[in-house]
C-alpha positions as CSV (number, residue, x, y, z in Angstrom):
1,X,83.1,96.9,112.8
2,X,82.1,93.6,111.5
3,X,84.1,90.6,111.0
4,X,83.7,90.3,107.6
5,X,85.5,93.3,107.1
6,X,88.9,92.3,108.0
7,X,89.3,90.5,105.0
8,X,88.8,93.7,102.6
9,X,91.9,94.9,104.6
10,X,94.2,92.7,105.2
11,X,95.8,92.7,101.1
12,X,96.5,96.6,101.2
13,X,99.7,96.5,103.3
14,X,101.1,93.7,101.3
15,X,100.9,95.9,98.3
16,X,104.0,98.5,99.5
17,X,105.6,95.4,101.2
18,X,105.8,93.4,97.9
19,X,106.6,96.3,95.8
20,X,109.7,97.4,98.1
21,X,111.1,93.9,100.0
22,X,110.4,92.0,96.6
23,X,113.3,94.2,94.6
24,X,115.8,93.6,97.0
25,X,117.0,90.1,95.7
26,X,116.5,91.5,92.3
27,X,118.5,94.1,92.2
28,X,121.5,93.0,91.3
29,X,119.9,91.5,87.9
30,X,118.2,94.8,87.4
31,X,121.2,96.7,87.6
32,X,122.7,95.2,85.0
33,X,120.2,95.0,82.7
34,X,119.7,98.5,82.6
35,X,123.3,99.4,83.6
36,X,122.5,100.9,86.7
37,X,125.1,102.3,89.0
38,X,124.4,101.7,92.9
39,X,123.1,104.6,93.3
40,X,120.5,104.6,90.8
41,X,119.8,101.1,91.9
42,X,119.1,101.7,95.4
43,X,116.7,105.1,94.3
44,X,115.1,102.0,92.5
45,X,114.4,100.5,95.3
46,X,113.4,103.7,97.3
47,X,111.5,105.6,94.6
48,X,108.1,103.5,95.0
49,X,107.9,104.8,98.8
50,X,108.9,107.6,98.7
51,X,106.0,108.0,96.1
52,X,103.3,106.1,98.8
53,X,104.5,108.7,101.3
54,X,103.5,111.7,99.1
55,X,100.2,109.7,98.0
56,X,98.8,109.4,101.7
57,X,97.7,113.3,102.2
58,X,95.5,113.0,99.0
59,X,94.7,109.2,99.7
60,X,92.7,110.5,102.9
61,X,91.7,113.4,101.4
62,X,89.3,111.5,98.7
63,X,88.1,109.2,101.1
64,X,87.1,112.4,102.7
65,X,85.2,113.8,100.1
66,X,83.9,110.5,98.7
67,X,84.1,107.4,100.7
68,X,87.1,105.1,102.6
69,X,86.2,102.3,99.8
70,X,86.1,104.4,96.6
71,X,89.5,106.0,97.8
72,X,91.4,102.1,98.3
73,X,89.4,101.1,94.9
74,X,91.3,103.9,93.4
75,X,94.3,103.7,95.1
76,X,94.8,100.4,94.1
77,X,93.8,100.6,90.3
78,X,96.8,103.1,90.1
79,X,99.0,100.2,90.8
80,X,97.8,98.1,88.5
81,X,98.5,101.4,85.9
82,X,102.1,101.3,87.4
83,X,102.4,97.8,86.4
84,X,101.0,98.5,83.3
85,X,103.6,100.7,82.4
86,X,106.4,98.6,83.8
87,X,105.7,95.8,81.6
88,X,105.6,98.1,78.7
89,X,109.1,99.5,80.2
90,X,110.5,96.1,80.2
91,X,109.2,95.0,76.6
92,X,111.0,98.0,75.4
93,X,114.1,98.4,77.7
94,X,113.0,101.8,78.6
95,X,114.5,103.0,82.1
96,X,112.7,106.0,82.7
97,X,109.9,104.7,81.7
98,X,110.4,101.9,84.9
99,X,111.1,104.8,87.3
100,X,107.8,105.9,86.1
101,X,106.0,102.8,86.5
102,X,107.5,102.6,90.2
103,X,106.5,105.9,91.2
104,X,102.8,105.9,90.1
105,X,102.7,101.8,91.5
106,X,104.4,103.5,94.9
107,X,101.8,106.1,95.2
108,X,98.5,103.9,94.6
109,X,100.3,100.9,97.8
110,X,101.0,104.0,99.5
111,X,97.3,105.1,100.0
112,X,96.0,101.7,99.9
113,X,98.1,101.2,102.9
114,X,97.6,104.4,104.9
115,X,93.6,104.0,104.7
116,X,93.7,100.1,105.7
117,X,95.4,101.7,108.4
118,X,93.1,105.0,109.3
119,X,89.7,102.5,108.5
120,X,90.8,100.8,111.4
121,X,91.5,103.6,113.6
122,X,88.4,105.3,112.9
123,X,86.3,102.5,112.8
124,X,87.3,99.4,115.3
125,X,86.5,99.8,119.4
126,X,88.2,99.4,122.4
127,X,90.6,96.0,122.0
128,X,89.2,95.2,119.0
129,X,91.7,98.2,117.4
130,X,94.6,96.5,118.8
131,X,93.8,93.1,117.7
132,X,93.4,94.5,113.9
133,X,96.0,96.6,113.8
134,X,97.9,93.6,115.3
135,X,96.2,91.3,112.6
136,X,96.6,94.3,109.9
137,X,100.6,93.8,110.9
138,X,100.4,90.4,110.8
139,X,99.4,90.4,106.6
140,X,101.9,92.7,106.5
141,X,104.4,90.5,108.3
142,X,103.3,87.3,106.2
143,X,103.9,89.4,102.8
144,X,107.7,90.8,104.1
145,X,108.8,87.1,105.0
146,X,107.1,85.8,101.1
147,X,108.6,88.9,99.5
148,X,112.3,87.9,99.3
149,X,111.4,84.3,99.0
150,X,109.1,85.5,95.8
151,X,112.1,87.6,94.7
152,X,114.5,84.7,94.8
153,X,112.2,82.7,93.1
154,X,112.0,85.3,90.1
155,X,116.0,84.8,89.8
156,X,115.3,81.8,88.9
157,X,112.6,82.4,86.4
158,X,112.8,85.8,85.3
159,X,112.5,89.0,87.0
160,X,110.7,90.4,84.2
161,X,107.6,88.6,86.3
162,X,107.2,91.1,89.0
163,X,105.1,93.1,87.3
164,X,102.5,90.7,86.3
165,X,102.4,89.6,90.1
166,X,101.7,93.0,91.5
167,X,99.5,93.5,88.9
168,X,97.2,90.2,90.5
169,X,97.5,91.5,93.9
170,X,95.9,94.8,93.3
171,X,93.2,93.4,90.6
172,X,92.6,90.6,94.2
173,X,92.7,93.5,96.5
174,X,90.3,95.7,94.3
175,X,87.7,92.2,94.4
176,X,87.6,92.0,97.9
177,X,87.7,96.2,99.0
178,X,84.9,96.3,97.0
179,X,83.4,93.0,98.3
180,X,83.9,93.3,102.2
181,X,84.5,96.8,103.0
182,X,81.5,98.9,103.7
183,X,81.9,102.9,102.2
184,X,82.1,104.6,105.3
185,X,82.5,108.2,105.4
186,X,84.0,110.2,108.5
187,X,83.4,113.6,109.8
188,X,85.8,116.2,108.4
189,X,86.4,119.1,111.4
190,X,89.0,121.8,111.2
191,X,91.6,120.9,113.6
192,X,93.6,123.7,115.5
193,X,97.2,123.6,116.4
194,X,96.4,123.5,120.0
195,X,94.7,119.8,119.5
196,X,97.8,118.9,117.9
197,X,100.0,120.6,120.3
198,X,98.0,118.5,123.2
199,X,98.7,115.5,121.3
200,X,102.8,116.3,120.3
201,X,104.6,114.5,122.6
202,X,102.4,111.2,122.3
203,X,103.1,111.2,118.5
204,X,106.7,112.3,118.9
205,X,107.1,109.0,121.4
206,X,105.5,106.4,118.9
207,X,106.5,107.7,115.5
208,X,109.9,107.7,116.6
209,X,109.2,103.8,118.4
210,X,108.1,102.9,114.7
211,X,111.0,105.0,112.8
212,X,113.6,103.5,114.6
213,X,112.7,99.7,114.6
214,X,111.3,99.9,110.2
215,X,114.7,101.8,109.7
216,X,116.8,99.4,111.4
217,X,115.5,96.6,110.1
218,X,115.4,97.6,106.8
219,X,118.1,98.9,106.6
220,X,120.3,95.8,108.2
221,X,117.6,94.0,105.5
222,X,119.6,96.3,102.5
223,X,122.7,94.9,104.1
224,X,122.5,91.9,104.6
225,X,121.5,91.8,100.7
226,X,124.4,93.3,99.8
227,X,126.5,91.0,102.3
228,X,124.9,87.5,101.4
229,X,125.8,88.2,97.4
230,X,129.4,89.2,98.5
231,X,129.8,86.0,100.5
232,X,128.3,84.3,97.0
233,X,125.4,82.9,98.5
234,X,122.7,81.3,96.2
235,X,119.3,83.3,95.6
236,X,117.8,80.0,97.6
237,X,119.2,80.9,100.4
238,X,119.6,84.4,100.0
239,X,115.9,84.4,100.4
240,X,115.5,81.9,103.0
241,X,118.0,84.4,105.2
242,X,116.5,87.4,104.1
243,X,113.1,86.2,105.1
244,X,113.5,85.1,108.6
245,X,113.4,88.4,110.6
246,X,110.0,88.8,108.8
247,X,108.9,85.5,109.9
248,X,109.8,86.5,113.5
249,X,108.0,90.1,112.9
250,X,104.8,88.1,111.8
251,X,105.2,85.8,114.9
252,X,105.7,88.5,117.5
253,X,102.4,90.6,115.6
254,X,100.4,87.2,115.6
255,X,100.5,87.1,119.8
256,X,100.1,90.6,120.1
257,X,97.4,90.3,122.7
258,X,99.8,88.6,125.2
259,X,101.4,91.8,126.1
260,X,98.2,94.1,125.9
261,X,98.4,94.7,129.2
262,X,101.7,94.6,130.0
263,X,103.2,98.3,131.3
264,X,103.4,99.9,127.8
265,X,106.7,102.0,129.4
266,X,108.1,98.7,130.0
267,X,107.8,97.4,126.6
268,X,109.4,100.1,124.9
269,X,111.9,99.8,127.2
270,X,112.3,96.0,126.8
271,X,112.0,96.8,123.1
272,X,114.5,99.6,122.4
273,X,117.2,97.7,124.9
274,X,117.1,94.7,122.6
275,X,118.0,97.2,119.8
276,X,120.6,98.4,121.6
277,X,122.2,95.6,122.3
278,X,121.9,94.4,118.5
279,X,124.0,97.3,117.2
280,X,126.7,96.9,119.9
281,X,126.8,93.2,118.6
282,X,127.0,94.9,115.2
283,X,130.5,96.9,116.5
284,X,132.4,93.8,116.9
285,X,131.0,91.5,114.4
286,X,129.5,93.7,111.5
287,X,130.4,91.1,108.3
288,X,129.7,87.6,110.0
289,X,126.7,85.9,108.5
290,X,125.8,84.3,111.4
291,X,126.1,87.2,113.9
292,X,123.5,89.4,111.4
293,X,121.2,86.7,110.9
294,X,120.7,86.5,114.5
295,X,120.3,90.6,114.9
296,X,118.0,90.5,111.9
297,X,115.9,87.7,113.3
298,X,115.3,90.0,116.5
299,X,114.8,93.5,114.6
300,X,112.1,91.7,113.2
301,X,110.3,90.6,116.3
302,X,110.8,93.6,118.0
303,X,109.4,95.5,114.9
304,X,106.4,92.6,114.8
305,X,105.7,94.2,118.2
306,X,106.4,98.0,118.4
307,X,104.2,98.1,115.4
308,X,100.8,97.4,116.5
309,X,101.9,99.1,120.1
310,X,102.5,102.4,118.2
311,X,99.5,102.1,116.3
312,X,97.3,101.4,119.0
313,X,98.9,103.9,121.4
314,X,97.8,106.5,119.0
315,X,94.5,105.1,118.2
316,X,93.6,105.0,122.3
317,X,95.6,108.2,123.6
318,X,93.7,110.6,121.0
319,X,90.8,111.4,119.7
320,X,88.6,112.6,116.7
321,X,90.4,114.3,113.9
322,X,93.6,114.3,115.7
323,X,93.4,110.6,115.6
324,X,92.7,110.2,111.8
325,X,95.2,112.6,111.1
326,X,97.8,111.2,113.2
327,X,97.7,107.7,112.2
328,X,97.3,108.8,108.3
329,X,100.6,110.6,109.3
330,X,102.5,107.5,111.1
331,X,102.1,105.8,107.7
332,X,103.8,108.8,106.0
333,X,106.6,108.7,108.5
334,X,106.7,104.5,108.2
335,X,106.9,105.0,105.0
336,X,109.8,107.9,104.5
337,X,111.7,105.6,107.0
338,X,111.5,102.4,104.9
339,X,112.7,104.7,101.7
340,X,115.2,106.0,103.8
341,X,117.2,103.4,105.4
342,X,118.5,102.2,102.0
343,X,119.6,105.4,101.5
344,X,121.6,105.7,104.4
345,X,123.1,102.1,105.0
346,X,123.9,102.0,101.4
347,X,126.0,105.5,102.2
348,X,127.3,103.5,105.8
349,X,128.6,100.4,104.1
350,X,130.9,102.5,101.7
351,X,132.1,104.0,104.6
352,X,132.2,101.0,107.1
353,X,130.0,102.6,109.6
354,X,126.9,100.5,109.5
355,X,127.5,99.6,112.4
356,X,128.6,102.7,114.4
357,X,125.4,104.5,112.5
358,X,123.1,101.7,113.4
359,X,124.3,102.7,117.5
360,X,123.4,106.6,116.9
361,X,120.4,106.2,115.5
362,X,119.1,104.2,118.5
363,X,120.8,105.8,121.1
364,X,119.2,109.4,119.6
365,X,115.9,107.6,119.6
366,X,116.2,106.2,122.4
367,X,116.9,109.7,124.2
368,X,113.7,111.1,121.9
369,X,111.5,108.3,123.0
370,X,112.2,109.3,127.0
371,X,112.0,112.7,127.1
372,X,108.8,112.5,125.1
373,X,107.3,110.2,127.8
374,X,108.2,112.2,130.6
375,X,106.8,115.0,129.1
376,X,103.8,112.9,128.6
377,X,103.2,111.8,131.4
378,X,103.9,115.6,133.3
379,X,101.2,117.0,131.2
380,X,98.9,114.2,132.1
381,X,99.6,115.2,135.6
382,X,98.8,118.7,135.3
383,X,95.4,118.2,133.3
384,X,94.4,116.1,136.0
């Protein structure tokens, strides 16, 4: 791959990271503008990735058939329709006509995303993969810690705005796909069950390393929101807060290479211990400021790491197809876990069990995660 390429790719993950993290200050305001209970709110929120997750599968499909480039051309001129039709929405107050906006928005960042993702994959060698998927999580990073900070900023103007600005970003991300990235096509072979069945337990261990760190920290992201407006925090610092774990994420993904060969069972393990330890501190202090700030802050650069390690895992450990496939897939499953976690923690906080739900989820990944690299490394043993 060729230098000049990275810069083609490095604007499609900011498109599902501005059109998700971006909302969250806003929400409130949007809420009562179109008299939205919570629970429509937070679908709101959740709708747009939910729609990138069922995008990916035809997103790789057409870049099949045609070429990587005409599939993120296209992927990202149906966000700029979505916008379209949200501003429309907005002139005329229509709410359905916003879900509808969000949902074809969602599905265009979606597959813009997955095949930024799968072009490097397919395409990069050796450590070269790690370093842009570690650079690929690094735009990705910058865009989470500017989202919130862009959100509180439209408080202050008017919210109405986010549409014109996500409109920008995929008219900019359309000028430089089709500037810097070349059309590269891929070979399309049937792939059995039993590749994939050779392959289970290394996906089960890093889709569940990715799940578990983009859910937590998304979903302590949704709660903190909620928390910092209760505590009548201004949208200044609202977003200031809100956008430090993403600045530690971008820092950790930025000086990936330091632990590239570090024991990569000893990182997870380093990784997922730091989790735990941030949801016991959640048990005894779940509603001080100070306490989730800090938990937030190392979410993030655990998630700034585990990222790129999951990516890169999958991208080394398999192979052909399996690997396209897989990757296109851990996308999907980032993605369904980012939608989800609102869901859940906005369920949790009625209840007062963030914090006890924040435990289980790590704990049960935790257990996932082991047995899955046992197994791993058993079969390795007998095919050897």
């Amino acid at each position: 791959m060729k230098k000049n390429d990275y810069s083609g790719l490095f604007l499609l993950p900011t498109l599902i990271v501005l059109g998700n993290s971006m909302y969250v200050p806003l929400l409130p305001v949007i809420q009562q503008t179109y008299a939205f209970t919570q629970t429509e709110s937070t679908w709101f929120l959740s709708t747009f990735t939910l729609a990138g997750v069922v995008a990916i599968p035809f997103a790789q499909q057409l870049a099949r058939r045609t070429n990587i480039r005409k599939a993120m051309v296209i992927s990202c001129f149906l966000v700029m329709v979505g916008s379209l039709v949200n501003v429309w929405a907005q002139m005329n107050e229509a709410a359905t006509l916003l879900f509808a906006g969000r949902i074809v928005s969602g599905m265009g960042a979606g597959g813009a995303t997955s095949l930024a993702y799968t072009y490097a994959g397919a395409f990069a060698k050796g450590n070269e993969k790690l370093v842009l998927f570690g650079r690929l999580e690094l735009s990705n990073g910058i865009a989470k810690v500017s989202s919130p900070l862009i959100g509180s900023l439209l408080l202050y103007l008017s919210w109405t705005l986010s549409p014109y600005l996500f409109l920008l970003l995929a008219v900019g991300s359309i000028f430089f796909v089709w500037r810097n990235i070349a059309p590269l096509k891929w070979e399309n072979p049937k792939v059995g069950q039993r590749s994939f069945r050779r392959y289970f337990f290394v996906a089960a261990s890093e889709y569940m390393l990715s799940l578990v760190h983009l859910f937590l920290l998304y979903g302590l992201f949704f709660y903190a929101s909620y928390l910092f407006s209760l505590f009548g925090f201004s949208p200044a610092v609202r977003g200031v807060l809100l956008a430090l774990p993403f600045l530690a994420m971008v820092l950790c993904s930025a000086n990936i290479r330091f632990v590239a060969n570090v024991g990569q069972t000893a990182i997870r393990g380093v990784l997922l211990s730091l989790l735990l330890c941030c949801t016991l501190l959640l048990l005894f202090f779940s509603e001080q400021a100070i306490v989730l700030c800090i938990v937030l802050l190392i979410c993030g650069g655990c998630t700034g790491v585990a990222l790129p390690l999951a990516s890169n895992a999958l991208g080394e450990k398999t192979a052909g197809a399996v690997r396209e496939r897989l990757i296109a897939y851990l996308s999907m499953a980032r993605f369904l876990s980012i939608a989800a976690a609102p869901l859940f923690y906005q369920m949790w906080i009625g209840n007062g069990m963030v914090a006890l739900g924040s435990l289980v989820a790590v704990l049960a990944a935790s257990l996932i995660i082991g047995i899955c690299l046992h197994r791993e490394k058993n079969q390795h043993i007998t095919q050897i």
